[in-house]
C-alpha positions as a Python dict, from the first residue, in 0.01 Angstrom:
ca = {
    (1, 'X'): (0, 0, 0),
    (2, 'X'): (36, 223, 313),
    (3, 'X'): (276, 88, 640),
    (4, 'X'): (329, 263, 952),
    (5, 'X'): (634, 209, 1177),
    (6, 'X'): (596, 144, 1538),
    (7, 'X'): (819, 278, 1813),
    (8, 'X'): (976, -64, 1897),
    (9, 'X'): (1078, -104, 1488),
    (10, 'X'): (1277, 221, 1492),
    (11, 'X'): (1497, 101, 1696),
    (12, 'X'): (1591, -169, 1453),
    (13, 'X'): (1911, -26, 1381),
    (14, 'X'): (2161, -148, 1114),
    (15, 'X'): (2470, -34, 1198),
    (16, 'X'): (2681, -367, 1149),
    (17, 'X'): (2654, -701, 1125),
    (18, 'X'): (3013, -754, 1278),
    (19, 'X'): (3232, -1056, 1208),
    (20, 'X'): (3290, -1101, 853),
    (21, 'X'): (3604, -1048, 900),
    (22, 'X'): (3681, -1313, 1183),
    (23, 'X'): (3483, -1531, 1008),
    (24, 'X'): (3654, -1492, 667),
    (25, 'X'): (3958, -1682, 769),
    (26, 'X'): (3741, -1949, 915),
    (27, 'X'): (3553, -2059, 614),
    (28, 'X'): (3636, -2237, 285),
    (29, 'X'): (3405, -1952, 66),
    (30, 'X'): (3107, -1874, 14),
    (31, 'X'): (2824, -2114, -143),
    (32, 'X'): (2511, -2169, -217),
    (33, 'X'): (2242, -2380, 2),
    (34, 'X'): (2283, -2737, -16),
    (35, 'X'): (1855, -2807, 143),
    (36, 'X'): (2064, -3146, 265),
    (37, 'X'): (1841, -3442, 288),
    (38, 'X'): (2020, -3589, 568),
    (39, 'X'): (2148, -3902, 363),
    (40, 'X'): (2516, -3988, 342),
    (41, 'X'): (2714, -4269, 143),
    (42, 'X'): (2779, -4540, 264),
    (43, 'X'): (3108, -4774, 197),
    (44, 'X'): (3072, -4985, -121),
    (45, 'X'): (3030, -5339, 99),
    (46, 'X'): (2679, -5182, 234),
    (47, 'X'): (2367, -5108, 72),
    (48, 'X'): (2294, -4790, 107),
    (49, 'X'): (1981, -4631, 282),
    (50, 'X'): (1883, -4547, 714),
    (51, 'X'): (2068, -4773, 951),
    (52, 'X'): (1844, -4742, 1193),
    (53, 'X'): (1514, -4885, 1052),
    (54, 'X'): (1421, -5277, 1035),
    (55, 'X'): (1386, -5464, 791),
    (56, 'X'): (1030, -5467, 679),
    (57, 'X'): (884, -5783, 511),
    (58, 'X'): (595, -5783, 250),
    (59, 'X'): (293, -5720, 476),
    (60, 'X'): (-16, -5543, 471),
    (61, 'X'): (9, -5206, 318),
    (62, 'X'): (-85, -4913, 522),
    (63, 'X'): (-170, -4701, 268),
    (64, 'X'): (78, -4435, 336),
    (65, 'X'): (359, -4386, 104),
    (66, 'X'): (718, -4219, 151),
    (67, 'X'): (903, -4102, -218),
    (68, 'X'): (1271, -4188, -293),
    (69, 'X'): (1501, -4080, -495),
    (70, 'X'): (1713, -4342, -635),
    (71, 'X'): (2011, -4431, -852),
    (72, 'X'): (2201, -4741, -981),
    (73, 'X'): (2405, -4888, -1216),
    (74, 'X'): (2349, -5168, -1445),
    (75, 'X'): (2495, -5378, -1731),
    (76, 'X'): (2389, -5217, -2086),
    (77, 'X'): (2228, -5509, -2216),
    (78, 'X'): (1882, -5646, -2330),
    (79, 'X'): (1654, -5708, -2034),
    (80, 'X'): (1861, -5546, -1719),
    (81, 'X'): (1626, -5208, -1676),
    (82, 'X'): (1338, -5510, -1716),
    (83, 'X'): (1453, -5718, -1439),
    (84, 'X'): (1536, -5418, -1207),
    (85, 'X'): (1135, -5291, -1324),
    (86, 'X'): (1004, -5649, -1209),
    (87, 'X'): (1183, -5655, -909),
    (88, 'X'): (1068, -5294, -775),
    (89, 'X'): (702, -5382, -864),
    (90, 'X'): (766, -5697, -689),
    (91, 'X'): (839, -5522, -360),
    (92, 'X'): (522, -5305, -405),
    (93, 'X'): (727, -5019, -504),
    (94, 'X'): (583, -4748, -751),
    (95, 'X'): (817, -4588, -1032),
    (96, 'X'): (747, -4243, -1098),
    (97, 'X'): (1025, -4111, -1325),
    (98, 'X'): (1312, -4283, -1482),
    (99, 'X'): (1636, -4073, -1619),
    (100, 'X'): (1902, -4274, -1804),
    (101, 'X'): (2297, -4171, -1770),
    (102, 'X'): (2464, -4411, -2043),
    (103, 'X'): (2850, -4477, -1929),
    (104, 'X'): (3122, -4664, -2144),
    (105, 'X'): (3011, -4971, -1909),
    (106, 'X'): (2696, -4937, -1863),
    (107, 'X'): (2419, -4756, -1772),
    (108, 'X'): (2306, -4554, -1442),
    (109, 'X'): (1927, -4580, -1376),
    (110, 'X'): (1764, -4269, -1162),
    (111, 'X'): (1412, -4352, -1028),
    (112, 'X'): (1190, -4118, -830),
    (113, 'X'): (994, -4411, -633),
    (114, 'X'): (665, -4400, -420),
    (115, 'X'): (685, -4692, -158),
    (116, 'X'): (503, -4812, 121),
    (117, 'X'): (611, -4613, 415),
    (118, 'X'): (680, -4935, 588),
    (119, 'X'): (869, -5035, 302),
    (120, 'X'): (1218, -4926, 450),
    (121, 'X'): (1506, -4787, 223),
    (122, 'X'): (1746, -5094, 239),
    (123, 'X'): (1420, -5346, 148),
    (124, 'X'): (1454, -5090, -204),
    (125, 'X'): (1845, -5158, -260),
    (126, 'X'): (1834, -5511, -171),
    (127, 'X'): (1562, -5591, -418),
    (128, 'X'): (1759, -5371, -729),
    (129, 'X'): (2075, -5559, -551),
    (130, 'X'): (1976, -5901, -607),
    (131, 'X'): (1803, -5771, -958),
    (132, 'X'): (2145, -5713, -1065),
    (133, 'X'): (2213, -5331, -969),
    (134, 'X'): (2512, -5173, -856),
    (135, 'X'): (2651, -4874, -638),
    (136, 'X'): (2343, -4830, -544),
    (137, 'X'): (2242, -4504, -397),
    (138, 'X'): (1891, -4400, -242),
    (139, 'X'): (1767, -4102, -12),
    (140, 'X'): (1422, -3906, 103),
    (141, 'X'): (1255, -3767, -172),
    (142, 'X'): (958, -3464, -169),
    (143, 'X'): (688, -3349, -364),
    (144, 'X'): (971, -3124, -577),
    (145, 'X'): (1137, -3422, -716),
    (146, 'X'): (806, -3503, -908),
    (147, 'X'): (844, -3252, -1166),
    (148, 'X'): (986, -3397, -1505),
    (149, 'X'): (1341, -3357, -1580),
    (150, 'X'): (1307, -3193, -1916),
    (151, 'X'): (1066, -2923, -1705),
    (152, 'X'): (1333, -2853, -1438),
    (153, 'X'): (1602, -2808, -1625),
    (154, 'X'): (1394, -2561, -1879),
    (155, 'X'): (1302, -2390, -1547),
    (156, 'X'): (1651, -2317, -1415),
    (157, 'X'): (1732, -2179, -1745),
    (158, 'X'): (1479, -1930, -1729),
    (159, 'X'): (1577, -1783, -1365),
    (160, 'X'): (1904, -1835, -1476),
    (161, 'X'): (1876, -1565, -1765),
    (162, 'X'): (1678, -1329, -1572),
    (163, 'X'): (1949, -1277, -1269),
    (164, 'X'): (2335, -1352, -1266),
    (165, 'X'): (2283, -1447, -889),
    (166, 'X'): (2080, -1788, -1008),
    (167, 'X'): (2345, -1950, -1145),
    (168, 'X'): (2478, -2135, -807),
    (169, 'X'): (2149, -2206, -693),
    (170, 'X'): (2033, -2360, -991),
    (171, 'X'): (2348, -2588, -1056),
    (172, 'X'): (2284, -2663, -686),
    (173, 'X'): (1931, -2773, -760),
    (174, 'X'): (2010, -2935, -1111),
    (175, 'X'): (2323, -3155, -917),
    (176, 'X'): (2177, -3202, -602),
    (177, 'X'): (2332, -3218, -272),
    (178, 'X'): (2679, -3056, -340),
    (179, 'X'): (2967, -2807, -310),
    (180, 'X'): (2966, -2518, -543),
    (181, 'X'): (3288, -2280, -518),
    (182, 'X'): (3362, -1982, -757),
    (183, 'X'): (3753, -1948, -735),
    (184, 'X'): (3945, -1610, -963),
    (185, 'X'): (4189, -1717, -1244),
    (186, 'X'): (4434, -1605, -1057),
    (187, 'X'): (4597, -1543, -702),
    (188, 'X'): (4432, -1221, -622),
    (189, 'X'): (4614, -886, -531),
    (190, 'X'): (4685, -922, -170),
    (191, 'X'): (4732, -1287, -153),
    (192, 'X'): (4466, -1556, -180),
    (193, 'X'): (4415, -1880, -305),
    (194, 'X'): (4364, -1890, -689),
    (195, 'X'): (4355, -2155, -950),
    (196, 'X'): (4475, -2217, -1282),
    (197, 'X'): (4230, -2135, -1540),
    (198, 'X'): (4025, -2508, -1691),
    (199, 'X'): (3963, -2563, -2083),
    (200, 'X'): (3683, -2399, -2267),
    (201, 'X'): (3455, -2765, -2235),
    (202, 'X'): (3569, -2763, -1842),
    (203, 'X'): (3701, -3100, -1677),
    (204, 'X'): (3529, -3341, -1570),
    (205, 'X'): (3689, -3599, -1299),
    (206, 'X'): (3469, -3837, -1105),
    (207, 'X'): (3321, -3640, -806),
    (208, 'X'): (3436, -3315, -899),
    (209, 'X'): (3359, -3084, -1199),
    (210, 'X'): (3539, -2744, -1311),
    (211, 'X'): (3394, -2534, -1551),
    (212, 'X'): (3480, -2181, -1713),
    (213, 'X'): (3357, -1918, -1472),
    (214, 'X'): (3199, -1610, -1715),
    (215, 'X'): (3426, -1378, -1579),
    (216, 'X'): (3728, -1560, -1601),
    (217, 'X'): (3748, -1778, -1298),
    (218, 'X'): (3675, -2136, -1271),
    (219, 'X'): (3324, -2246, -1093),
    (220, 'X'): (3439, -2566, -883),
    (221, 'X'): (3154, -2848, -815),
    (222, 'X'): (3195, -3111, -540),
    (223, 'X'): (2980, -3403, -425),
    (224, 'X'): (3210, -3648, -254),
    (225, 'X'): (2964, -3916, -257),
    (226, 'X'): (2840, -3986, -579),
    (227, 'X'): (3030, -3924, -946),
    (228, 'X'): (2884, -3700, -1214),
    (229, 'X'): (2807, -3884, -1473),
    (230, 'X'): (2831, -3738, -1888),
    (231, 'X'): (2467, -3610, -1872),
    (232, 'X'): (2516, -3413, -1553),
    (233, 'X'): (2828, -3253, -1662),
    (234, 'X'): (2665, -3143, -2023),
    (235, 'X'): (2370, -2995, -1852),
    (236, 'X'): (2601, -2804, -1612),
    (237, 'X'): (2803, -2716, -1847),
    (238, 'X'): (2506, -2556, -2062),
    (239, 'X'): (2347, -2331, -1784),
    (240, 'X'): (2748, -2189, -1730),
    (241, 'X'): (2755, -2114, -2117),
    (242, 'X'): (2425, -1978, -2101),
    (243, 'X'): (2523, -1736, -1819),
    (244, 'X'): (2827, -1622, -1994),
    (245, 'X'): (2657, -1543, -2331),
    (246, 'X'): (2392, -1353, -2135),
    (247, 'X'): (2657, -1133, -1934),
    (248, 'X'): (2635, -930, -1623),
    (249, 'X'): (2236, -904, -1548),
    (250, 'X'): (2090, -853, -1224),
    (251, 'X'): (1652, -770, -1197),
    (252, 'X'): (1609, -395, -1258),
    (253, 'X'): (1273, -364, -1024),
    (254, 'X'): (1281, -165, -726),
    (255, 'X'): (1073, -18, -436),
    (256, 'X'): (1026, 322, -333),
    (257, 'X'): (976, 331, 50),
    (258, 'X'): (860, 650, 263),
    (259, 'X'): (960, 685, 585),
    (260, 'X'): (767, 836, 844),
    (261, 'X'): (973, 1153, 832),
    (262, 'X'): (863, 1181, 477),
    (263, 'X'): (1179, 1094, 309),
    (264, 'X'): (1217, 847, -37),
    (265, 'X'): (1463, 550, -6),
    (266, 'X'): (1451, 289, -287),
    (267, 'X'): (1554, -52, -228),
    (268, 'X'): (1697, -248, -509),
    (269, 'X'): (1960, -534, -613),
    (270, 'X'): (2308, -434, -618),
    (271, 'X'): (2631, -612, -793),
    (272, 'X'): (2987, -511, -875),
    (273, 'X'): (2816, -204, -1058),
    (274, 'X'): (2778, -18, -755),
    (275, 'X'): (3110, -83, -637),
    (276, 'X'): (3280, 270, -617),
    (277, 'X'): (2886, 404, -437),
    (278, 'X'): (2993, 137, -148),
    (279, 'X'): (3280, 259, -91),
    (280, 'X'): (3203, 602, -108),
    (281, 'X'): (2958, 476, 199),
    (282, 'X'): (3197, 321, 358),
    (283, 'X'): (3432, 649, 372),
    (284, 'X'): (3109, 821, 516),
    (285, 'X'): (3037, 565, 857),
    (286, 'X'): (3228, 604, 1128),
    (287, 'X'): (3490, 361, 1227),
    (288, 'X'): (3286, 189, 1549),
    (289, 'X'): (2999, 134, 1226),
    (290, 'X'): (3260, -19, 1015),
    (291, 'X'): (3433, -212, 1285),
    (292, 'X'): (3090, -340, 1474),
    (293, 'X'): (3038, -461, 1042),
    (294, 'X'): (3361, -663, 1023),
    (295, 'X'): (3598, -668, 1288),
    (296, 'X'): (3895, -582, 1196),
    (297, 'X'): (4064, -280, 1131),
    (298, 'X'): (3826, -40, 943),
    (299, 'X'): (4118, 38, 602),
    (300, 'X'): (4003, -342, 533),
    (301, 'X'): (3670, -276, 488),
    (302, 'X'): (3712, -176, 102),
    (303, 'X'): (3848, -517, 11),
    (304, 'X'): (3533, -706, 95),
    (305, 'X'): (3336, -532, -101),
    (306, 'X'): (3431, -692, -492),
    (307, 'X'): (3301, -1036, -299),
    (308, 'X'): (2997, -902, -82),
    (309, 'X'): (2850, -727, -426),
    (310, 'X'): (2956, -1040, -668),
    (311, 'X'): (2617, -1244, -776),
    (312, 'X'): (2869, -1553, -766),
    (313, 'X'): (2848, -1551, -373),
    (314, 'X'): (2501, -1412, -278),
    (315, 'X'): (2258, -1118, -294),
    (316, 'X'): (2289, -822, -268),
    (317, 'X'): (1996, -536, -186),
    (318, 'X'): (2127, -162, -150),
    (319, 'X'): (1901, 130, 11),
    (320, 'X'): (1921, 435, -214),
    (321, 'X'): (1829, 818, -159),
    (322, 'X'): (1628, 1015, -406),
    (323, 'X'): (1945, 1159, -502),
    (324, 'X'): (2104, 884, -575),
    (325, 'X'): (2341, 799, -282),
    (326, 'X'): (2400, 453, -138),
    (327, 'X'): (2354, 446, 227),
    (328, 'X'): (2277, 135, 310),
    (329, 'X'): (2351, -292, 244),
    (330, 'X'): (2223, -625, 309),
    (331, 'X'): (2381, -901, 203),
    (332, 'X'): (2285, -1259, 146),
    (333, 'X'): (2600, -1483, 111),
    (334, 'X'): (2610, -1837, 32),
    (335, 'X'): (2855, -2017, 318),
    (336, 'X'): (2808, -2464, 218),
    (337, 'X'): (2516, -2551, 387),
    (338, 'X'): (2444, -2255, 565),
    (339, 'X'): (2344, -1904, 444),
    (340, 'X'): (2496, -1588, 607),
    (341, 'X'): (2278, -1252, 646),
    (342, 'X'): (2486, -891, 677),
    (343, 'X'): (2387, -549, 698),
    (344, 'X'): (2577, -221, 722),
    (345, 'X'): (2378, 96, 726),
    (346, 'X'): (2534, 424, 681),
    (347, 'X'): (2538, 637, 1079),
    (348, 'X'): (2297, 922, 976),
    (349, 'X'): (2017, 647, 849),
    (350, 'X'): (2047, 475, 1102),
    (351, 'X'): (1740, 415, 1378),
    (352, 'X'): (1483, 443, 1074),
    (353, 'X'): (1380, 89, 1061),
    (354, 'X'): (1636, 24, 720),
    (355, 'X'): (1799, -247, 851),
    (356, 'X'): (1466, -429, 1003),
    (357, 'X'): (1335, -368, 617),
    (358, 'X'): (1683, -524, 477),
    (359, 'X'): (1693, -786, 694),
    (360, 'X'): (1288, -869, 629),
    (361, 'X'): (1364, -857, 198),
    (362, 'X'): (1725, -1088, 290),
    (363, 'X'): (1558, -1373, 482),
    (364, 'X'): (1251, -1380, 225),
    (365, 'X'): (1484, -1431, -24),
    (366, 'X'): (1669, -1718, 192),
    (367, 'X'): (1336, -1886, 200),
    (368, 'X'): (1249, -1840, -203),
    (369, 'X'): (1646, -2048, -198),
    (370, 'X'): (1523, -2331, -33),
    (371, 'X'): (1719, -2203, 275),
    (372, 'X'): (1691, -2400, 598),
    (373, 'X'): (1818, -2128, 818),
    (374, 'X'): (2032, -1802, 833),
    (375, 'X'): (2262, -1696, 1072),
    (376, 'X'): (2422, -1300, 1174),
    (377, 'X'): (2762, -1291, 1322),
    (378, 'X'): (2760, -939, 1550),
    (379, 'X'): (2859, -841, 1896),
    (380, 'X'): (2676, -872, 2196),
    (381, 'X'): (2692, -470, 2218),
    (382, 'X'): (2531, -475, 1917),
    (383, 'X'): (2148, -403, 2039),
    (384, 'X'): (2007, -346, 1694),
    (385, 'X'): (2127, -604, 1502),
    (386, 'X'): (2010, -815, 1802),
    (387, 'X'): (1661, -633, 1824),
    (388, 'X'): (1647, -705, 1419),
    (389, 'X'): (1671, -1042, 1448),
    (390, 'X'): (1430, -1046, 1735),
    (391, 'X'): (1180, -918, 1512),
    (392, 'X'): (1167, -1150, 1245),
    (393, 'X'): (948, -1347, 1482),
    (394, 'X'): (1116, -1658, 1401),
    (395, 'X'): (1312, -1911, 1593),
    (396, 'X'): (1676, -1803, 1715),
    (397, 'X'): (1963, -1946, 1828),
    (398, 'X'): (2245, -1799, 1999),
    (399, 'X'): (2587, -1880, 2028),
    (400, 'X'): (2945, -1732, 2104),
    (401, 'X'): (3207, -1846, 1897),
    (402, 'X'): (3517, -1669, 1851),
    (403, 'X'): (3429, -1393, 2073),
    (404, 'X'): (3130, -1301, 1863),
    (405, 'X'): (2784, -1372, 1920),
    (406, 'X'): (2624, -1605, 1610),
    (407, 'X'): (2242, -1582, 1571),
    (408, 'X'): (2070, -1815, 1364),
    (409, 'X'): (1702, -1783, 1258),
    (410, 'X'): (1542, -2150, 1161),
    (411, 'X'): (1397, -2098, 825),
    (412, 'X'): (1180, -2467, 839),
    (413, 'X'): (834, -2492, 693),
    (414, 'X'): (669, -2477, 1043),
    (415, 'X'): (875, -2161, 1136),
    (416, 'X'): (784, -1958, 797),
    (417, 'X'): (406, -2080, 874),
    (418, 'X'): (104, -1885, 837),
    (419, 'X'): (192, -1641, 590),
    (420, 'X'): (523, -1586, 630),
    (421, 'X'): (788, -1532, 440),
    (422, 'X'): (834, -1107, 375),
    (423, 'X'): (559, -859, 401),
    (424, 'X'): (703, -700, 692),
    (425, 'X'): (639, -731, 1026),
    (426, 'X'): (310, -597, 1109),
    (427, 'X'): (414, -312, 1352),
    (428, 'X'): (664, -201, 1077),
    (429, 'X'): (527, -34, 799),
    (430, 'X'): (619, 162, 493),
    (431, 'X'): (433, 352, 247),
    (432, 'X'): (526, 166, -67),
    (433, 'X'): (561, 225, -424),
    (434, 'X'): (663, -73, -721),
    (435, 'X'): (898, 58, -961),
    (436, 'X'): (937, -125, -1274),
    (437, 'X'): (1198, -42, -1520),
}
């Protein structure tokens, strides 16, 4: 396939993505994507479910549906899953998909539910209420909750073998809303906050799950609002034991890109593998490139880079010469419900349209997550970062916090419309080659 690149796209530079290191010390660690619904628990006295919709009484049905997703707990005895069946179907209410979670005291029921959109969430936990439910919990479901649980869980495995990097995501998506946190063994060298290392079968305790990181840390899971249950904890636990029989793995395919001077590059994924190449960048960039990449002073550059490159926290693509040199980054971190973008490209690459074509491969990638946005912390002064983001063509946001400028690009359905995400912008392009390993 043959791209040209436009005047404008050249100057696309990539010569930081400033503020990691301001906005290290303001966040907890990176995670992955949460795709939050928007529902939140309520205290145990209230059903759960929008406060702001009325009631809605058995009427005429409209024909339009909404899905939920919902779970509750019931006695483990002879006829309570019938009763809480009856009174569902009595409210008009549709069950899709049922998932058992046996406890010592019972049993908690998860439905996937098609209702009457005029049927409103807290009609659904009154009726299971009165049908002899408890801690009820219910939010907006979409057409991705209808595949089968036995399916889903086959299909995170899969993606999970194929690249290191999957593993947050797809506890994410097997657990839900939640926060995932990959923490060392150990106090790192330089200070940090470590943690003691968890058994071999990982800990389980109400909200919060710990599990065996592969390399030796200890993989941290969160959801404040609603306890694991047995079943959840087993299947987590069996992706984490998958990934650490597997080992280190990232996809080996790459492209070969020519730029319009005539010059190979090759784009590919890069992990802790390619650790000593970064740094041998970094030693090559001048110290207003490193400092515009993460403000502070540029001898701290070389720590970052164990985290930036780790699968555990993101992805990462590097830009390769036909020789063999690194010269370029883009990183996709995982930061709790929001998803950080970060490019450093080496001074003598730089104005070539690289960092447009990281940035481009780093948001499509955000989107394939399930990302609802991603944001760039840089400087004001920094014109091609700005002009990069610019030239997504997507909706931005801009904001100065900390004495940085914070740009976020809205990754929504409607923004990533009509064709997007990634085959480059249409006034940049590359001649392109697929390399398969």
């Amino acid at each position: 396939m043959t791209r040209k690149v436009s005047d404008v796209t050249r100057t696309l530079t990539a010569r930081a993505t400033a503020g990691f290191h301001s906005w290290w010390s303001r966040r907890h660690g990176h995670a992955p994507p949460t795709g939050d619904t928007g529902a939140r628990p309520l205290p145990t006295t209230q059903q759960a479910g929008p406060s702001d919709q009325p009631t809605v009484t058995a009427g005429p049905v409209s024909g339009e549906s909404t899905l939920w997703r919902m779970r509750t707990t019931v006695k483990d005895e002879p006829g309570s899953l019938a009763a809480l069946c009856a009174a569902l179907a009595g409210a008009r209410v549709d069950i899709l998909s049922l998932q058992t979670h046996p406890l010592a005291d019972g049993t908690v029921d998860e439905f996937l539910l098609r209702a009457p959109a005029e049927l409103a969430a807290g009609d659904v936990t009154r009726a299971v209420a009165l049908a002899g439910g408890a801690d009820t919990w219910i939010e907006r479901a979409d057409a991705h909750d209808l595949v089968d649980a036995p399916t889903r869980v086959l299909g995170l495995a899969a993606r999970t073998a194929l690249d290191a990097a999957e593993l947050p995501l797809a506890l994410r998506q097997l657990l839900g809303r939640c926060t995932i946190r990959s923490l060392p063994a150990a106090a790192p060298a330089g200070g940090g906050r470590g943690t003691e290392a968890v058994p071999v079968e990982g800990v389980l305790e109400d909200t919060v799950m710990r599990l065996r990181a592969p390399e030796g840390g200890v993989i941290t899971v969160e959801r404040p609002y609603l306890p694991f249950t047995p079943t959840e904890f087993a299947r987590a636990r069996a992706l984490v034991e998958l990934d650490a029989r597997l080992g280190p793995r990232v996809p080996r395919a790459q492209d070969v890109l020519t730029l319009p001077e005539g010059k190979d590059i090759t784009v590919r994924r890069a992990d802790t593998g390619d650790l000593e190449a970064a740094k041998a960048m970094h030693e090559r960039c001048s110290a207003r490139t490193l400092g515009m990449r993460y403000h502070g002073p540029v001898g701290d550059a070389d720590r970052y880079l164990g985290h930036l490159l780790s699968p555990r926290f993101g992805r990462t693509l590097a830009v390769q010469t036909a020789s063999g040199r690194i010269v370029g980054l883009g990183h996709l971190l995982w930061d709790g419900d929001e998803t950080e973008v970060a490019l450093l490209v080496e001074d003598a690459w730089q104005r070539r349209g690289i960092g447009g074509e990281l940035l481009g491969r780093l948001v499509a990638m955000a989107v394939e997550a399930g990302c609802a946005s991603v944001y760039a912390v840089t400087q004001s002064s920094n014109t091609g970062m700005v002009a990069a983001m610019r030239g997504l063509g997507l909706p931005l946001d801009y904001q100065i916090e900390e004495g940085t400028l914070v740009i976020t690009a809205r990754l929504d359905a409607a923004s990533v419309a009509s064709g997007w995400p990634y085959e480059g912008p249409q006034e940049r392009e590359f001649e392109e080659r697929i390399v398969r390993d």
